[in-house]
C-alpha positions as CSV (number, residue, x, y, z in Angstrom):
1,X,41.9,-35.3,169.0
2,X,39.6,-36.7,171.9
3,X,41.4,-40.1,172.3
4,X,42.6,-38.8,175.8
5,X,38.9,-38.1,177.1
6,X,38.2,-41.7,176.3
7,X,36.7,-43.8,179.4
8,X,35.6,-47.2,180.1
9,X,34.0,-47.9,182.9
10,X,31.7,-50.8,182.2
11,X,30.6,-53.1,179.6
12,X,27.4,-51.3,179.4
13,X,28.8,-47.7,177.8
14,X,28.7,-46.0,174.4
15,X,32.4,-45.6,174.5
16,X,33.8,-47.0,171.6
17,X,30.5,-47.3,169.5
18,X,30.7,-45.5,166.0
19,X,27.2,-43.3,165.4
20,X,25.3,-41.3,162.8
21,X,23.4,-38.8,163.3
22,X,19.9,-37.3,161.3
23,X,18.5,-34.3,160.4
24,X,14.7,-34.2,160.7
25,X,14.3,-35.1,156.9
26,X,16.6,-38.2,157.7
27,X,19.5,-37.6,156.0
28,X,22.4,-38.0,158.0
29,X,24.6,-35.1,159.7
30,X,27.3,-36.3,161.5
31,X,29.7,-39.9,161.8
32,X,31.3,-40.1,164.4
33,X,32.4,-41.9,167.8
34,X,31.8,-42.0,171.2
35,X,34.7,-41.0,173.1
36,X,33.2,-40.6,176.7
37,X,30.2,-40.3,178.5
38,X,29.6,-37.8,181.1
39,X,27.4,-39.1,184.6
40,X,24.6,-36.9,183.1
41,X,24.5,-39.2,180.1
42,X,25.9,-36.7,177.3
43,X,28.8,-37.6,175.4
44,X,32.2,-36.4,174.1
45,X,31.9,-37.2,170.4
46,X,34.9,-37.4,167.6
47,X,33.0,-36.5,164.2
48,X,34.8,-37.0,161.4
49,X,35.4,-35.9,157.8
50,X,32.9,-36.7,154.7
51,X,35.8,-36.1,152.1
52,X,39.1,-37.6,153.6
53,X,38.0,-39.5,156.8
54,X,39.8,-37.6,159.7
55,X,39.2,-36.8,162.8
56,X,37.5,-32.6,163.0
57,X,36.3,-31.9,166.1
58,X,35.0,-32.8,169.7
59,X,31.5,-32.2,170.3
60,X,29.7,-32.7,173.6
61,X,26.1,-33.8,172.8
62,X,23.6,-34.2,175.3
63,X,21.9,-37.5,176.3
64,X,18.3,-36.9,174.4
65,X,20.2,-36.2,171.0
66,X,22.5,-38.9,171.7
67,X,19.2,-41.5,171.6
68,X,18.7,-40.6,168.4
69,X,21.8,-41.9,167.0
70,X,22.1,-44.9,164.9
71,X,25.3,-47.0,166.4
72,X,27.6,-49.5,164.7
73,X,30.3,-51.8,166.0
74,X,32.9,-50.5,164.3
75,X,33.6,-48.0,161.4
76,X,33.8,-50.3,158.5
77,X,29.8,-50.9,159.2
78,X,28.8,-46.9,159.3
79,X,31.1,-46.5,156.2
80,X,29.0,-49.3,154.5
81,X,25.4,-47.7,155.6
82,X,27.0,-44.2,154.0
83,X,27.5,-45.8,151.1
84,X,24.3,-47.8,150.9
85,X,23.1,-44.3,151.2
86,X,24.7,-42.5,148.5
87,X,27.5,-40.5,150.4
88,X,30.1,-42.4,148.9
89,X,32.6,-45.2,149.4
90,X,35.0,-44.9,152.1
91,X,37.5,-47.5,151.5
């Protein structure tokens, strides 16, 4: 879905890194990945499904929300936080 907005321009970006985000009562909202960052330091975000995995939409968050996130390397590590979490196994 946003594989074509991707961009890398260093080795210092977001792009790439797989995220949660919180609500206030710290359960988390969305999974995702960062698909681009913007020179205002938002992001282009793929979230992705709870029940089947796949990609739903694009979603441009801005820079303070973004802070907030919790990152991972790669998706296998947020699917094993879900899980440690309750919201099921991934695999």
């Amino acid at each position: 879905m946003c594989e074509e907005l991707g961009e890398k321009e260093n080795d210092r970006t977001l792009v790439g890194l797989w995220f949660h985000s919180r609500y206030e009562s710290g359960e988390i909202k969305w999974q995702g990945q960062i698909v681009r960052e913007l020179k205002d330091g938002s992001c282009v975000c793929q979230l992705y499904s709870w029940l089947m995995g796949d990609p739903t939409m694009c979603k441009l968050v801005k820079r303070e929300d973004v802070e907030q996130f919790e990152f991972y390397q790669d998706d296998a590590a947020m699917r094993e936080q879900a899980a440690i979490e309750g919201l099921g196994d991934f695999d």
